[in-house]
C-alpha positions as CSV (number, residue, x, y, z in Angstrom):
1,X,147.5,-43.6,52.4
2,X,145.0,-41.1,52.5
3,X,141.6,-42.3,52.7
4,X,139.5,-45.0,53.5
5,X,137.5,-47.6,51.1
6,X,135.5,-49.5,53.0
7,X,131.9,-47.6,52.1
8,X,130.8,-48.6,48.1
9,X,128.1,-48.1,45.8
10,X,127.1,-45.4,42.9
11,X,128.9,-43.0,41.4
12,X,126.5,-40.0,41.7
13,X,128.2,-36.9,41.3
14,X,132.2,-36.9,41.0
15,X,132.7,-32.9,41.1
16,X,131.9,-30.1,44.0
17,X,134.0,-27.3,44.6
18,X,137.3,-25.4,44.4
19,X,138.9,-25.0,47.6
20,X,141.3,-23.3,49.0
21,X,144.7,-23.3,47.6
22,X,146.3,-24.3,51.0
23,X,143.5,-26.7,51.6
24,X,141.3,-23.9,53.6
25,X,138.1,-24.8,52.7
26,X,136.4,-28.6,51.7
27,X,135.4,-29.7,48.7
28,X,133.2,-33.0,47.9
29,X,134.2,-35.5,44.9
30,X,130.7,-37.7,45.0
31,X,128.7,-39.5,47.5
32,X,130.9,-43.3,46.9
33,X,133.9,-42.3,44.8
34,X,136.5,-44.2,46.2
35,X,139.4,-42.6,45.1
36,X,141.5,-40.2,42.9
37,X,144.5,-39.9,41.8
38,X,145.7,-36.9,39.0
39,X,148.5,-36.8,36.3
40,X,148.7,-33.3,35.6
41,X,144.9,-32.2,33.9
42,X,144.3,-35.9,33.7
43,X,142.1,-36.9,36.7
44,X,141.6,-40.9,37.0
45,X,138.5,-42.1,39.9
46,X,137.4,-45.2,40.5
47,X,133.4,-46.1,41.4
48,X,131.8,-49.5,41.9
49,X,128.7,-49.2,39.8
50,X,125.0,-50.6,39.9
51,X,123.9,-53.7,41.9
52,X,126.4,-55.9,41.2
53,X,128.8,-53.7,42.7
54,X,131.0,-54.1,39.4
55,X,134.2,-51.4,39.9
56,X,135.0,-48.9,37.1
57,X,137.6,-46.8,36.0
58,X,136.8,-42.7,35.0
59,X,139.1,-40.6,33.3
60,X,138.8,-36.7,33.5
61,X,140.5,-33.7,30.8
62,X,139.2,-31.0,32.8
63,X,140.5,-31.3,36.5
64,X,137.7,-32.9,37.2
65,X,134.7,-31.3,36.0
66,X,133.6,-33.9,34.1
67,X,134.3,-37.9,33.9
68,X,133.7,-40.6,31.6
69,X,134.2,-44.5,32.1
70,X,137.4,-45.9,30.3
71,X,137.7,-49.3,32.1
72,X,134.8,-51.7,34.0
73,X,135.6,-54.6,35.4
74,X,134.6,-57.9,33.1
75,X,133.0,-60.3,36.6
76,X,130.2,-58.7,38.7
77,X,131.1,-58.2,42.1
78,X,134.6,-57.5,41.2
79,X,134.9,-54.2,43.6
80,X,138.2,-51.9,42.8
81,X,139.7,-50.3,46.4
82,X,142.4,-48.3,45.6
83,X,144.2,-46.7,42.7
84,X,147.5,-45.4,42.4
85,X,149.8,-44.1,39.8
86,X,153.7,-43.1,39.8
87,X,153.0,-40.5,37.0
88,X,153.0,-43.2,34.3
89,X,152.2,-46.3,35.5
90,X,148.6,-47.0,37.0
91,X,147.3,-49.7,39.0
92,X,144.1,-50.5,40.6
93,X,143.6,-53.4,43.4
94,X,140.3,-54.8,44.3
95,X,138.6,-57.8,45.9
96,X,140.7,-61.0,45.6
97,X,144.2,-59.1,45.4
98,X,143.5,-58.8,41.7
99,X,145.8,-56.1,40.2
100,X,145.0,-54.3,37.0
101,X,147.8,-51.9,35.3
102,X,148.1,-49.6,32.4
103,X,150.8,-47.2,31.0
104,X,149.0,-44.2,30.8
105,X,151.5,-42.4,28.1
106,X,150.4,-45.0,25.9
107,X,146.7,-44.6,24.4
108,X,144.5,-47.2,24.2
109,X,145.3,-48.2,27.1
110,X,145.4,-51.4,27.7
111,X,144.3,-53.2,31.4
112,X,146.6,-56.1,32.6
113,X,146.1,-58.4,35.1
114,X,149.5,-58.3,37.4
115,X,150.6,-61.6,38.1
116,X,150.1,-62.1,42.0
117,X,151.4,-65.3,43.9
118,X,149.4,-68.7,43.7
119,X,147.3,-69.2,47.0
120,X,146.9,-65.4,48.0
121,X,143.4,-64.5,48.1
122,X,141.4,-60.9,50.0
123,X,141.1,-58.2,49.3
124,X,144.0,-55.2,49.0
125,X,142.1,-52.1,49.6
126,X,145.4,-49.5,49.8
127,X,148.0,-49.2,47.2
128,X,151.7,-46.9,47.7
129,X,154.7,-46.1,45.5
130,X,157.9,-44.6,46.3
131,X,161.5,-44.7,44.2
132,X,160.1,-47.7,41.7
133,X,158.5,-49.5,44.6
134,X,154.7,-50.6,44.9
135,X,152.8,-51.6,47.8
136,X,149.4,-52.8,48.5
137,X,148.3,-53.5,51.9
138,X,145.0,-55.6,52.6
139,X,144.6,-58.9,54.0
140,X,147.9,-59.5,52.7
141,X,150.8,-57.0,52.2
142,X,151.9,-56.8,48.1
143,X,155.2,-55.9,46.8
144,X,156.4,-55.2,43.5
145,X,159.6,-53.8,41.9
146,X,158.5,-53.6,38.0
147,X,155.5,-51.4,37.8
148,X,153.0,-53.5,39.3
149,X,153.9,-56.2,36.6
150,X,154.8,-59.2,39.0
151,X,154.2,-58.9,43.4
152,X,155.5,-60.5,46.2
153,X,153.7,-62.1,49.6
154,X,155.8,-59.6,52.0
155,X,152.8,-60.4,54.7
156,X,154.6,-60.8,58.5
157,X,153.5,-64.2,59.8
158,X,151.3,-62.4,62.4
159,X,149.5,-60.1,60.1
160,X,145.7,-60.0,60.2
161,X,143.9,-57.4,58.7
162,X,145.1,-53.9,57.1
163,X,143.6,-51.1,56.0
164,X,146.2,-48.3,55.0
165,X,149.7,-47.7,53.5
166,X,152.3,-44.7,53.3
167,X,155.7,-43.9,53.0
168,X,157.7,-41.6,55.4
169,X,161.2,-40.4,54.4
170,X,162.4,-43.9,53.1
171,X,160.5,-45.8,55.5
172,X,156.8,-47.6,54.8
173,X,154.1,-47.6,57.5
174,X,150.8,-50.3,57.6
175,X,147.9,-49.8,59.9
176,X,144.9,-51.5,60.2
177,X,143.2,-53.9,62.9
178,X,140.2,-56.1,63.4
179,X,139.6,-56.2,67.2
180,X,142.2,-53.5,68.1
181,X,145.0,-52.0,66.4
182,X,147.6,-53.4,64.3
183,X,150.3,-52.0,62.6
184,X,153.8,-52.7,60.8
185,X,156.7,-50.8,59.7
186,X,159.6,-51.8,57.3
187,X,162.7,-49.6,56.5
188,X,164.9,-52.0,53.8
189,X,161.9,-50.8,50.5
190,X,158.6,-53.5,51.8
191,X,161.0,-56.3,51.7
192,X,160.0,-57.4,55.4
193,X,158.0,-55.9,58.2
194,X,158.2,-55.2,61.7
195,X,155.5,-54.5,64.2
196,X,154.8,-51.2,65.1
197,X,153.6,-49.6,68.8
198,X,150.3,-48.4,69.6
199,X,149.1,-47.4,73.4
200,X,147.2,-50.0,74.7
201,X,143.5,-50.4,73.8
202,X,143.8,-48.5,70.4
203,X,140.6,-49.5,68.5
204,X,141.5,-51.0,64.6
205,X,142.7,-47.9,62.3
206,X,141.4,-47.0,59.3
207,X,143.8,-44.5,57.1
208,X,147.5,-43.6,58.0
209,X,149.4,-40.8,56.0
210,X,153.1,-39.0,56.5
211,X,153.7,-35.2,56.6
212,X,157.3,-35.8,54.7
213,X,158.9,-34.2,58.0
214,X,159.1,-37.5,60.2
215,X,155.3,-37.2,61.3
216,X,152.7,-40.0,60.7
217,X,148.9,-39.4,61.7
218,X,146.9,-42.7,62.1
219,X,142.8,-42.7,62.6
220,X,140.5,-45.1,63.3
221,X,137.4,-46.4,65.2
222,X,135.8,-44.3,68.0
223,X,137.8,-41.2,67.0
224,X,141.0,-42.7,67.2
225,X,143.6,-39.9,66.5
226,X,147.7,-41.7,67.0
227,X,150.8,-39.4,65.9
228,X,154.1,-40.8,65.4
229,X,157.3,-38.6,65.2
230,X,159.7,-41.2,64.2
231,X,158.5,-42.2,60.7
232,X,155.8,-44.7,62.5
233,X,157.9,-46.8,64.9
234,X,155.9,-45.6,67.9
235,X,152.7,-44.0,68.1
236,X,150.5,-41.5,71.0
237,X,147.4,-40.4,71.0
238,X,147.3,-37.0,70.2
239,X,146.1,-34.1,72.5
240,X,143.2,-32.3,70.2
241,X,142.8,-29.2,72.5
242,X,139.8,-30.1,74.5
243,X,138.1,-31.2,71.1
244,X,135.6,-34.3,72.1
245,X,133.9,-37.0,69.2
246,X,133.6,-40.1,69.1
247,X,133.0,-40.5,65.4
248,X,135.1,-43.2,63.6
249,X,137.5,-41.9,61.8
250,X,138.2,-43.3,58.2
251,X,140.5,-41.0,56.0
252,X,143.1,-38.3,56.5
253,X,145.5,-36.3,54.7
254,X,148.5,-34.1,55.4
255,X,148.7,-30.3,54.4
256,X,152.0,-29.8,55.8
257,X,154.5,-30.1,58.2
258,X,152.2,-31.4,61.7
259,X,149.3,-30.0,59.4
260,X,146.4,-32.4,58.7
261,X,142.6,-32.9,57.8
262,X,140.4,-35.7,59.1
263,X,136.8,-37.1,57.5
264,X,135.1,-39.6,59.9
265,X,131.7,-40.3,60.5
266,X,128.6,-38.6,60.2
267,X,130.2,-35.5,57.7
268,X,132.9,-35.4,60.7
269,X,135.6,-32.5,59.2
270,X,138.7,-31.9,61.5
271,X,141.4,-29.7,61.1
272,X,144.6,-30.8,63.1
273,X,147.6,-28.5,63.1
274,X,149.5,-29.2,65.6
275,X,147.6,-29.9,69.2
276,X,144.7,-27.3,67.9
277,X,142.0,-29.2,66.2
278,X,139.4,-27.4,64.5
279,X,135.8,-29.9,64.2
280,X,133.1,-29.1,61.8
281,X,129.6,-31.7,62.2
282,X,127.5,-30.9,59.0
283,X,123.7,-30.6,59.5
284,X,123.5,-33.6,57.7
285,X,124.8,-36.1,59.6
286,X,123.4,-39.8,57.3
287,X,126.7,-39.6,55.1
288,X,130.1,-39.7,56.1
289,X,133.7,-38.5,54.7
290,X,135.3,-41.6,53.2
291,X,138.3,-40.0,51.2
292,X,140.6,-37.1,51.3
293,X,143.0,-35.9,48.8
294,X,144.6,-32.6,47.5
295,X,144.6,-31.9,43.9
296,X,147.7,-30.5,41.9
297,X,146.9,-27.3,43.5
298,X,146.5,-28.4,47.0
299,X,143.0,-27.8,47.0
300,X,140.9,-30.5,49.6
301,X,138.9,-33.2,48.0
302,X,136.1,-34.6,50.1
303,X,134.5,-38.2,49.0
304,X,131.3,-39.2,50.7
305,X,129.5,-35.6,50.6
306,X,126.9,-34.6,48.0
307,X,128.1,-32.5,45.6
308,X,127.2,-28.5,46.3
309,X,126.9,-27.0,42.8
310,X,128.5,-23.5,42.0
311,X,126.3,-20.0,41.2
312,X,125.7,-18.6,38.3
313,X,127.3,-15.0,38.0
314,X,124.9,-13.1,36.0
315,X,126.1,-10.0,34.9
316,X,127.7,-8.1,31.9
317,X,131.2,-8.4,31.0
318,X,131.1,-4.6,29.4
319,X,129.6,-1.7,29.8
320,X,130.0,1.9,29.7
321,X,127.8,2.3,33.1
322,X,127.9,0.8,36.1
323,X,126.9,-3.0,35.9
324,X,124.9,-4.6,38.2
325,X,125.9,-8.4,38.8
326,X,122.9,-11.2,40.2
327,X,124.0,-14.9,41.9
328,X,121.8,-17.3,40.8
329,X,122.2,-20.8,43.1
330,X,120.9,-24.1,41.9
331,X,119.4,-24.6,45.1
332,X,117.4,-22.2,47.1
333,X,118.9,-23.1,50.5
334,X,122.6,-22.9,49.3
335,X,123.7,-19.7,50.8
336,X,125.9,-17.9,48.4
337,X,129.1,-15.6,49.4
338,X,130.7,-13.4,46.9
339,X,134.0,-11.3,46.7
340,X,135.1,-8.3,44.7
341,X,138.4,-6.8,46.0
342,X,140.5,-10.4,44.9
343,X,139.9,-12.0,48.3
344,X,138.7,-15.6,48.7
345,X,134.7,-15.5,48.9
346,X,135.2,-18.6,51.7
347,X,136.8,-16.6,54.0
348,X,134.5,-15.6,56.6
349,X,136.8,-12.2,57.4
350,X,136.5,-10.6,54.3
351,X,134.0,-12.4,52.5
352,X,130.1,-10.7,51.3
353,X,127.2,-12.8,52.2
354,X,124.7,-12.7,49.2
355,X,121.8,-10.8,49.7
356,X,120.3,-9.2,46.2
357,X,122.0,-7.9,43.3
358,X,124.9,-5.3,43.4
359,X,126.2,-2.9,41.1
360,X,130.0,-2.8,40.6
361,X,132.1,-0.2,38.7
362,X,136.0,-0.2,37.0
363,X,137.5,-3.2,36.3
364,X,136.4,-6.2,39.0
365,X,136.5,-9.5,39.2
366,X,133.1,-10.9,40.8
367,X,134.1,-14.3,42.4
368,X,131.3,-16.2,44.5
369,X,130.7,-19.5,46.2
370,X,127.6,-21.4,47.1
371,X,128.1,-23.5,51.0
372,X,125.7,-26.3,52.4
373,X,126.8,-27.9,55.7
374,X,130.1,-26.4,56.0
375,X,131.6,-27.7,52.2
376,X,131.7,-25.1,49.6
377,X,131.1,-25.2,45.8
378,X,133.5,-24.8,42.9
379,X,134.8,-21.4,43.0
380,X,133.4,-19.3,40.1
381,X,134.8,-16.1,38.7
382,X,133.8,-13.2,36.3
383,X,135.6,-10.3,35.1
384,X,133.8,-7.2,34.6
385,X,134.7,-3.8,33.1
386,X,132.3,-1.5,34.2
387,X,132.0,2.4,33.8
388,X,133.2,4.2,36.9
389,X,129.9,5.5,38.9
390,X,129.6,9.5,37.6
391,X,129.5,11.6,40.6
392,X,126.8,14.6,39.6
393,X,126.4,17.7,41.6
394,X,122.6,18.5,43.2
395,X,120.9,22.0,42.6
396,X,118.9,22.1,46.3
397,X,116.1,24.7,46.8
398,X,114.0,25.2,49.6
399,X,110.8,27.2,48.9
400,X,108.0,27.4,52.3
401,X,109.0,24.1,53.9
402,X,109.2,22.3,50.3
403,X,112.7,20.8,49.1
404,X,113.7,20.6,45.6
405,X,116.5,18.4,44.5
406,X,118.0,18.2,41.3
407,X,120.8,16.1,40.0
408,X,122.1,17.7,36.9
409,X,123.0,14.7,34.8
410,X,122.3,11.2,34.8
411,X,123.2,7.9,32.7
412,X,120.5,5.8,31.0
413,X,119.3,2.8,32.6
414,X,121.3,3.7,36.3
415,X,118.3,4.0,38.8
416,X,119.4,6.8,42.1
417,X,118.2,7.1,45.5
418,X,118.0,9.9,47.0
419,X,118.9,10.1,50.9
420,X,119.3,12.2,53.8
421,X,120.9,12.3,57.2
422,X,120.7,13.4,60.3
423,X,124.1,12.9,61.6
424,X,126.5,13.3,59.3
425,X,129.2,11.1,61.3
426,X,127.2,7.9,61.2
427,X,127.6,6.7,58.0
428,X,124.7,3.9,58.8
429,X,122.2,7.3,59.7
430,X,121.3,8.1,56.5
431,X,118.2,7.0,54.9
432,X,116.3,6.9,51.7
433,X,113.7,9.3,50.6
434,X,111.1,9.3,48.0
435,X,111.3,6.6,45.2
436,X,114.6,5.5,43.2
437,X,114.4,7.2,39.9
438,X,115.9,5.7,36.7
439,X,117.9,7.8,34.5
440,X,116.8,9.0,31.0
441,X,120.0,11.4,30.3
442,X,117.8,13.9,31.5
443,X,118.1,15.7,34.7
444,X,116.5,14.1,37.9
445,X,113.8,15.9,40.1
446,X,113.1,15.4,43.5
447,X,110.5,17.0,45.8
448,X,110.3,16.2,49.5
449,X,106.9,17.8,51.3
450,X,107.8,18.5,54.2
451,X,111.3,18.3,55.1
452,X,111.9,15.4,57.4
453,X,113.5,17.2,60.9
454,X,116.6,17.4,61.2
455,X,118.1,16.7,58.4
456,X,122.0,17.9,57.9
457,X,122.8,16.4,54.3
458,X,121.5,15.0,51.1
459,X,122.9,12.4,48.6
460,X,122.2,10.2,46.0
461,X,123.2,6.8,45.7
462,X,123.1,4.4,42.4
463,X,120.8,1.1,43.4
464,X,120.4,-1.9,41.3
């Protein structure tokens, strides 16, 4: 559907970032998950854990900030592909066209074995539902009608090798391919399969997915980018804008109507609306995107990219006085990007680029991402009710050349600059004099020996 399983191994870290709400901005899940599915606040992944590549189920409470294992398969070697749940149903598909079930309403659960048809063997490594239907698609195509309980060899006689199932408006799409591109297409619920067209010399695809609006985005070896318009009977390449890689493709994911993102290769990120493709190569280039999927909130899930973990917001949450607010990243190199006007610290329009601490006053929220390569943290948030910065008037005197300034009032612990300017329309002219001084409750004192020329004005400014 969305992704692609081909790439295995240890679960390392399940959780990266918030994105987006309209899928703006990527977010890893872990270096091998293979996939995700969510029921509301319940978040189920699966992993293949350890040497003996031995797949596992992990359940999450907390939209996916933390996971523990619920279900490991009982034989070593016994990979899990896919998983897929119709809200209360869940089945998982693996190596041998094993299928394992549950009913997730109903606690323990309890894993089943679906009964699959004597003398079908591979692997089915994509699983689809749709109006009380089930699909997996593999080295065979699986159908079921009862919740995964019993399945069906649907498999065309010509059928090799498939990698991907979806659904669009009624109709279900395979793709897949071992030496070029193969693909099949049913429109009476999985019961039989026709083939579908591809432009000759399409390399084998790896992940297929539907917009809901007719449009079906296939990707694949070498870059391989095919759209179909009519629910994936016939497929073109798609014109990227001048865009050029040669990645391979392995998972995509619609954001809307002709609206998509694509992982490949190598960190490989493109966004596709339309013709205009945007393409992001991470500095690290030795892991690649293997799954995308929007959460309940349509925020972009990356699989296959280490984990970037969030800042620390260290700051007050009260205060009288002005309160000055320090990021803290986990790691040095992350650069951090911070927000406090209610925009989206990711946006690179509005966003601050972390540079020291700040001082904020009123009632703020502080919100502020860490990035590495291009994929963001989890977005973190704070909400701060500061004392609004006291404006005080300055007493100047000039006495032989010698300038004494003196701000009337100050608060305790609030440390001033003063500053001076010599152009008063240049906001950037004006520049700090003398030391900060911290405030006591006592008047401040400043004495500047000799007057810098041509100096029009004089402030002071509260610095962290």
């Amino acid at each position: 559907m969305k992704r692609q399983k081909f790439i295995l191994g240890p679960l390392l870290t399940l959780w990266l970032a918030i994105i987006s709400a309209y899928a703006q901005y990527p977010q890893g899940m872990g270096l091998d998950t293979v996939d995700v599915v969510t029921l509301g606040t319940d978040w189920l992944a699966i992993d293949n854990e350890g040497a003996d590549n031995r797949g596992r189920v992990l359940h999450s409470t907390d939209n996916g900030e933390t996971f523990s294992v619920i279900y490991e398969a009982p034989v070593a070697g016994d990979a899990f592909h896919t998983i897929a749940t119709d809200g209360t149903t869940v089945v998982v598909s693996g190596a041998d066209s094993v299928m394992r079930r549950t009913n997730f309403s109903v606690q323990p659960w309890v894993w089943e074995e679906g009964d699959v048809p004597g003398g079908v063997f591979g692997d089915i490594r994509d699983l689809a539902h749709l109006d009380g239907t089930w699909i997996g698609a593999g080295d065979t195509i699986l159908r079921s009608t009862n919740g995964g309980e019993t399945w069906t060899d649907v498999s065309p006689l010509t059928m090799i090798l498939l990698n991907a199932v979806t659904d669009s408006n009624g109709s279900w799409v395979a793709v897949g391919g071992l030496f070029g591109a193969e693909g099949y297409r049913s429109t009476n619920d999985g019961a039989t399969w026709q083939s579908v067209n591809f432009p000759v010399n399409t390399p084998p695809l790896r992940s297929v997915t539907a917009d809901g609006f007719g449009n079906v985005l296939a990707v694949g070896e070498g870059g391989a980018v095919l759209l179909s318009t009519d629910n994936g009977q016939n497929f073109a390449v798609v014109d990227m804008g001048g865009a050029s890689f040669s990645q391979d493709l392995n998972a995509v994911v619609a954001t809307g109507e002709n609206s998509w993102w694509i992982g490949g290769q190598e960190r490989l990120l493109i966004s596709l609306v339309g013709s205009n493709a945007t393409v992001s190569l991470a500095e690290d280039t030795e892991v690649d995107v293997n799954g995308l999927w929007l959460n309940p909130e349509g925020e972009l899930l990356l699989s296959g990219v280490e984990a970037v973990p969030p800042p620390e917001i260290d700051a007050e949450t009260a205060s009288s006085d002005p309160i000055e607010v320090t990021l803290i990243a986990v790691d040095s190199e992350d650069d951090l990007f911070y927000s406090v006007d209610g925009s989206d610290p990711r946006d690179p329009d509005t966003r601050q680029t972390y540079a020291g601490p700040f001082v904020v006053t009123g009632s703020v929220t502080v919100q502020a991402v860490a990035a590495r390569g291009g994929v963001y943290s989890q977005l973190v948030s704070r909400e701060i009710e500061a004392g609004e910065l006291q404006i005080f008037s300055l007493d100047i005197a000039l006495d032989n050349n010698t300038l004494m300034i003196t701000q009337d009032s100050s608060s305790t612990g609030i440390s001033y600059q003063l500053q001076g300017t010599t152009n008063l329309s240049d906001p950037e002219s004006w520049q700090n004099q003398d030391d900060p001084k911290s405030g006591t409750g006592a008047p401040l004192q400043w004495i500047i020996d000799p007057i810098p020329p041509g100096t029009q004005a004089w402030r002071t400014r509260v610095v962290p």
